[in-house]
Every structure is written in structure tokens, then in C-alpha cells.
N, C-alpha and C positions, 0 to 999 in steps of 0.2 A: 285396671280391667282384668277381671279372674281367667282363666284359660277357655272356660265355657261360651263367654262374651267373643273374647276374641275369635274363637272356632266358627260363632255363628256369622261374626262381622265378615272373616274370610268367604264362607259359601256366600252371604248376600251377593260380594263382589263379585265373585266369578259369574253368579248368574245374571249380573248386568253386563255383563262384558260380551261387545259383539267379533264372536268370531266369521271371518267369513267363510270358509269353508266346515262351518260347524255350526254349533247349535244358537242361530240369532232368538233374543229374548226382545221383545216389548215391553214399558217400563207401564205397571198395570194403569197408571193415571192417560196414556195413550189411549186415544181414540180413533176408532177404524170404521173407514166405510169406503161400501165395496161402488164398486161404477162397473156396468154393465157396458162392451164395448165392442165394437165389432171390426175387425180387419184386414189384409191380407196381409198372408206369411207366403211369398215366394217359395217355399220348401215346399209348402202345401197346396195350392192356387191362388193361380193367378186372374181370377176370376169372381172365384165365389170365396166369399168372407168367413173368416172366425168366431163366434163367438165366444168372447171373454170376460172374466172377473179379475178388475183390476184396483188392488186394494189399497186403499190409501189412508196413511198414519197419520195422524194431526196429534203434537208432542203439545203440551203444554209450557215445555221450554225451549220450542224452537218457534221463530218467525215461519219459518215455511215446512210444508208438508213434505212425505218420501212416499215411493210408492213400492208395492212387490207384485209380483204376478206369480203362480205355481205354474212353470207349462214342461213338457216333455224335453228333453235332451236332447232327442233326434228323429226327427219326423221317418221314420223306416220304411225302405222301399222291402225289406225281407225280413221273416219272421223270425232267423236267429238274431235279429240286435237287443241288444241288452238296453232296454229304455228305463231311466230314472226320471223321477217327480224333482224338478231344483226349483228355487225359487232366484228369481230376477231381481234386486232391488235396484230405483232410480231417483234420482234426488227430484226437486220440484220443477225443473226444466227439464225431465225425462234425460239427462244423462247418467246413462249405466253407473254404479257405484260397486256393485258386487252381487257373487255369483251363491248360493249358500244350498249346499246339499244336506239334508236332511234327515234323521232316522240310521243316520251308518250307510246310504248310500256314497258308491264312487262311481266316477264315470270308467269310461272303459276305450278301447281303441280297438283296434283289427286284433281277431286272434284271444282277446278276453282277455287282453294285459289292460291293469286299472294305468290309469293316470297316476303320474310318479307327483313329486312335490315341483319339480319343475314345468310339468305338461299344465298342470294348473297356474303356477305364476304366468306362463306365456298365453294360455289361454283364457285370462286376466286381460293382459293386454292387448289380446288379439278384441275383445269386445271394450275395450276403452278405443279404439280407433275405428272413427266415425268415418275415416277415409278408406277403411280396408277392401284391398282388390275381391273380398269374394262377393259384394253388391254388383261385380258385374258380369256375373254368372247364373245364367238358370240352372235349377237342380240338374236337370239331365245332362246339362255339359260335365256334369261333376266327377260321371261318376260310368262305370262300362258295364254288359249285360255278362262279361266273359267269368263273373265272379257271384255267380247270384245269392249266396249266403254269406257275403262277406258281411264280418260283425260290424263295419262303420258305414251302415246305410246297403248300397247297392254295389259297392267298392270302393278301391282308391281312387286316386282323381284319374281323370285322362286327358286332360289339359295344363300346362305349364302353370303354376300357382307361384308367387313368392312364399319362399320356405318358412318364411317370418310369419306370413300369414294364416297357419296352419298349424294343429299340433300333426307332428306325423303319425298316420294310422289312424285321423281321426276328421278329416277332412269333413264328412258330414256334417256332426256333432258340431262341430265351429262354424258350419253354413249354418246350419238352423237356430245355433243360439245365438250368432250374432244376427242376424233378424228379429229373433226376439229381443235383443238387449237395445236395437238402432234401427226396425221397421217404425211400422203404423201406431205401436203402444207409445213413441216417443209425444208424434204431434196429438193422440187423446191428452197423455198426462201435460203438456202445454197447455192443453186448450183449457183444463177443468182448472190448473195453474191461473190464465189470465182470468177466470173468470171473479179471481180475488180483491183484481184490482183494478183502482179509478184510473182515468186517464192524468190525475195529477200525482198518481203513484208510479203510473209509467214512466213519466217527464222525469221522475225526481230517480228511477232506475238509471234513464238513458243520462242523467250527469254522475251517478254512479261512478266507483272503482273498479268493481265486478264486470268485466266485459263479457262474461255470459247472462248475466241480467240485461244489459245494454242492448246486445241483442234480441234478446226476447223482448226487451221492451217497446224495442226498433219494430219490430216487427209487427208485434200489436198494435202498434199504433196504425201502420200502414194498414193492417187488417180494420180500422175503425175510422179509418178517414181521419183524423186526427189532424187541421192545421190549423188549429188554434196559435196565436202570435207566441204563448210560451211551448208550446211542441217545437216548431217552425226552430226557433230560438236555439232550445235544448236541442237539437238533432244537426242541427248547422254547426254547433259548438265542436262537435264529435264526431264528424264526418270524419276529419284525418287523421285520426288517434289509431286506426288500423283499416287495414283492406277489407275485411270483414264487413266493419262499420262505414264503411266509405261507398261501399257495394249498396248495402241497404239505403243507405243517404240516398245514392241515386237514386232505387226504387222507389223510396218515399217518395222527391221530388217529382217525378215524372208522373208519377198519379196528383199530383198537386195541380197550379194553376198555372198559366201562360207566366205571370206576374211573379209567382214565389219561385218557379223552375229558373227563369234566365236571370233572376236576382242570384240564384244558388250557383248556379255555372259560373256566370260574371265574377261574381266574389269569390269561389274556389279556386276558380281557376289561376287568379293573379298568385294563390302562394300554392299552388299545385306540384306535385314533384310529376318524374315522367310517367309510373304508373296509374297516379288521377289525372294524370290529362288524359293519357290514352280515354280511360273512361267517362272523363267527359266528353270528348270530341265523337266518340264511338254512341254517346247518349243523344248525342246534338245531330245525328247520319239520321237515327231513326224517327225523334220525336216527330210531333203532328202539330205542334204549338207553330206559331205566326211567330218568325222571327218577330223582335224591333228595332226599331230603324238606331244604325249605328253599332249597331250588336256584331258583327262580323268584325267593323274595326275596329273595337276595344279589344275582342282576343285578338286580331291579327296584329296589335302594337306588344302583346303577351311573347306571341308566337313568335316573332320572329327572334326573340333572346334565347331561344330557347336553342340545345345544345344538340338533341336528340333527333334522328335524321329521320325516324318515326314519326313525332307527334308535329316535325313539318309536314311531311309529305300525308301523314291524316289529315290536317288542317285544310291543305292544299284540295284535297282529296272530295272533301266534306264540301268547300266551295263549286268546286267543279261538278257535283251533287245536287245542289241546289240553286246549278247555274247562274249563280253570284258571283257579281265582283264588282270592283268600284277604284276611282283615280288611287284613292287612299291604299287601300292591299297591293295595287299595281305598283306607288314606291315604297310601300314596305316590303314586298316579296325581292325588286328591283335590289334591295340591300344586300339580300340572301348571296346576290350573283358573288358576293365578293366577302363568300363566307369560305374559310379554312377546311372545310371539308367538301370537297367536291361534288361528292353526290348531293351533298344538300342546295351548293349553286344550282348546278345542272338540272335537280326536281325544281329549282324557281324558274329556269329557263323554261324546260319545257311547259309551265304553267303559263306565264308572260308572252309565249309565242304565240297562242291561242287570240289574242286579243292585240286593237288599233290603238298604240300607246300615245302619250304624250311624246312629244319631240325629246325632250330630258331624256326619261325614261327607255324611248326608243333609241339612242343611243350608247346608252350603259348595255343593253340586250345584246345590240350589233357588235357593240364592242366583245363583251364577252365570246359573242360565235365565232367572230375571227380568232380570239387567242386557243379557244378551243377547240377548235373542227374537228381536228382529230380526234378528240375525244368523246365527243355528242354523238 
């Protein structure tokens, strides 16, 4: 290859090459189309809606689509802020992927100092965390009246913030773009996302690797009523593979039927660790569904192995709630008396004193109050 070939093969590269903080390129065989959307940005109101243009790339060598948006830096309560055009990109489940300015813009902090190369890696990560404490702040807490041309918005904060959670001198700017990168544009690009796929593409998500497909799939499905015998199937499979999915499991079920819900409890629950029992027993307080008959004592032959002084005393809890009970829980609880941990005897006492036992029964009871008086 002559030196002129190679020189040209170089620029090609480069200009496929996506930097984030620089100049991102579309590969021209990309196809783009814009979706007009409306929402709230907390920064802006909490009332009245946005309208937006949010643009979506369909690659010809990718399965799924990206999205970007163009929106402002920082929503300015004062007219010294230095407001820059950045573009938002998000992969096909609307999770944030990167932040890209534009034209030789930089952001900026208090006082007109740019963002260094570190205030950008952190404020990288401050919009990859879907969990970050500034969602539970309204603008006005943010920020004080004692500074009214400060260059990040309206000032610095005047509330305790994790320092992690902020570039310093720039608090604003991180309130408003994380909104933009984890508001209202997440669940549009979802929504125009599921409208790609069938309910048997869902199914084939939710046995999926991908546990952020899993989810989304989860989800759509509960959004379309979905309890077809292979939904049912596939979602039962993948309940316990995480908390997450175990969370959603329940929500599916409980919009399901009498029939598919206590098949789902029933069956979970027997290989349940402590944090799915809790969830199930805490699902089983509220539902509306018609117990069936014997359903209290197949989990109470569950519960009573169980090691946790919690998911007895919910159990307990849950019965005395739907003021049930039966000879059967009366000697399974009746076992409890002469469990190694105390508090978990003494919560079956105080359940079994409530009620006219069998003679058995009522002697294991009496017997326990006399060794414990003093402790009851």
C-alpha cells in the first residue's frame, strides 16, 4: 500500500471512531428518525411538560437501536450561567451510555473554571447511577438566593449532598443532566424499544443472559397481560436468579390469577432463601385472591424450618391477619416452643396462647410458661 493509501486509510479511521467527549460520527449507512416526545424534567416543572426531539439510529449492523437527544447543560435560574448544547446518547433500554459536547464546547463550574479531565470521568459516573441521591431533591432545595449570579445555576447547594454525587462547583449542571440522562426520556425510549417486539421475543429475552433485557422483558410483559403457559413458564424459571427479577416475578403474579399466583408462591417458596420469603409472605398480607383450602399448611410445614426470626414471626403475623388457623399450624407452631432461639419459641407462644388447643398441644404450651415465666 503506497503512503497516500495509507494516509487516506488513517483519516477514514479516525473518523469512525466514537469519542465521548468529542466529535461522535454516524457511520452514513445509519438510519435516523426523530420521535417527537413530551415530558417532565424536575429542573424545569413539575407540572407542565417538555417538548422534545428524540433521535433514534437504527445501524444496520446492530440488532438494536441507540438514541441521543441535544438538550441544555443547565436549566439557569440566572443569566450569568454559561449554558452549552451536549448531546445525551442511550442505548435501547434508555440506559445513559455517554455524554458528548460538541463544536469545542466545555462545561463549566462556579466562577468560569471548565471541567478538568477528572470532573468529566466523575460526572460520567455520577449519570450512570440510576440510584443517585440527587432524584431526591427538588431544584429549590439545591440551591440559596444569597448568591444570585452564581455561575452553577442559582448557587452552590445548601443541603448535605454525597460528595460523590456531584462535581464540586457544579451541582446544578449534575442535577439537570442527570434528569436528562435517568428522567422521563428513559421510559419514551423503552416504550418505542418494546414496540419492536413479539410477545415470543419477549419470552425468549426473559430466558436470556442479558439481565437488563430480562427485565425489560419482565416488564413488558406484565404491561400486556402476558400469561400465556410459555410466559408463565419462562418467568417462573427466573424468578430467583436475582432481586430485581424476583421483585418483578411478584408483580407479574399478582396481576395473574387466583390459580397461577398460589401455584407461584407454593412452588417458590419451598426453595425460597430469607429475602423471597419475606416477599412472599409480605405479597400474601395484601393479595385479594381466595386463599385454597390447605394453602396455609403447606407453607406452615415450609416455615416452621426455617431459621429466621422474621419470616416466622411474618408468617405468624400474616395468619393472625386473616384470622386463620387450624389443628395442623397449632402443632407445627407447637414445635417452634422448643426452638434454640428464644425469641422465636416465645413469638410461637404468644401465637398458640390466643387459641383452645388440643390436650397434646396444650401441654407442650403450659409446659414451656412454667420453664419460662420469667422471661415471657
Amino acid at each position: 500500500m503506497n503512503s497516500k493509501l495509507k494516509s487516506l486509510s488513517v483519516v477514514f479511521l479516525f473518523l469512525c471512531i466514537t469519542n465521548t467527549y468529542g466529535a461522535r460520527r454516524f457511520v452514513r449507512s445509519d438510519r435516523q428518525l426523530t420521535h417527537k416526545i413530551s415530558i417532565i424534567h424536575p429542573g424545569i416543572s413539575l407540572q407542565e411538560k417538555v417538548n422534545c426531539e428524540l433521535v433514534e439510529v437504527i445501524s444496520p449492523y446492530s440488532a438494536t437501536s441507540s438514541f441521543y437527544m441535544d438538550v441544555e447543560s443547565v436549566v439557569c435560574g440566572s443569566k450569568e450561567c454559561e449554558i452549552v448544547m451536549v448531546r445525551v446518547h442511550w442505548n435501547a433500554l434508555g440506559e445513559f451510555t455517554d455524554l458528548e459536547l460538541r463544536n469545542g464546547n466545555t462545561l463549566e463550574k462556579n466562577e468560569g473554571i471548565e471541567f478538568s479531565k477528572e470532573d468529566y470521568q466523575k460526572l460520567d459516573r455520577i449519570l450512570k447511577d440510576k440510584a443517585s441521591p440527587l432524584q431526591t431533591y427538588y431544584k429549590y432545595e439545591l440551591v440559596s438566593t444569597n448568591h444570585a449570579n452564581a455561575m452553577d445555576a442559582f448557587s452552590g447547594a445548601t443541603v448535605e449532598i454525597d460528595k460523590s454525587a456531584v462535581v464540586e462547583g457544579a451541582v446544578w449542571t449534575c442535577y439537570t443532566l442527570w434528569y436528562w440522562a435517568n428522567g422521563d426520556v428513559v421510559d419514551a425510549i423503552r416504550n418505542i424499544t418494546s414496540q419492536k417486539y413479539t410477545n415470543q421475543q419477549l419470552q425468549q429475552l426473559v430466558l436470556g443472559s442479558n439481565q437488563g433485557y430480562q427485565i425489560f422483558a419482565l416488564e413488558e410483559l406484565i404491561k400486556r397481560k402476558s400469561y400465556s403457559e410459555i410466559s408463565v413458564a419462562a418467568i417462573s424459571k427466573i424468578a430467583q436468579k436475582s432481586k430485581e427479577l424476583f421483585n418483578l416475578a411478584i408483580a407479574y403474579f399478582e396481576k395473574s390469577n387466583d390459580q397461577l399466583y398460589f401455584r407461584f408462591v407454593s412452588e417458590t417458596y419451598k426453595e425460597s432463601n430469607e429475602y423471597e420469603a419475606r416477599g412472599l409472605l409480605n405479597s400474601l398480607m395484601k393479595t385479594k385472591f381466595e386463599y385454597p383450602t390447605g394453602f396455609f399448611e403447606e407453607i406452615s410445614d415450609e416455615n416452621i424450618k426455617r431459621a429466621s426470626y422474621q419470616e416466622i414471626d411474618l408468617f405468624l403475623t400474616l395468619l393472625d391477619a386473616k384470622a386463620y388457623t387450624s389443628k395442623k399450624i397449632q402443632t407445627n407452631t407447637c414445635m417452634l416452643l422448643e426452638h434454640n432461639e428464644f425469641l422465636i419459641s416465645r413469638r410461637a407462644y404468644w401465637y398458640l396462647k390466643k387459641y383452645q388447643l388440643n390436650e397434646e398441644n396444650a401441654i407442650k404450651i403450659n409446659s414451656f410458661k412454667e420453664k419460662n415465666k420469667n422471661k415471657l
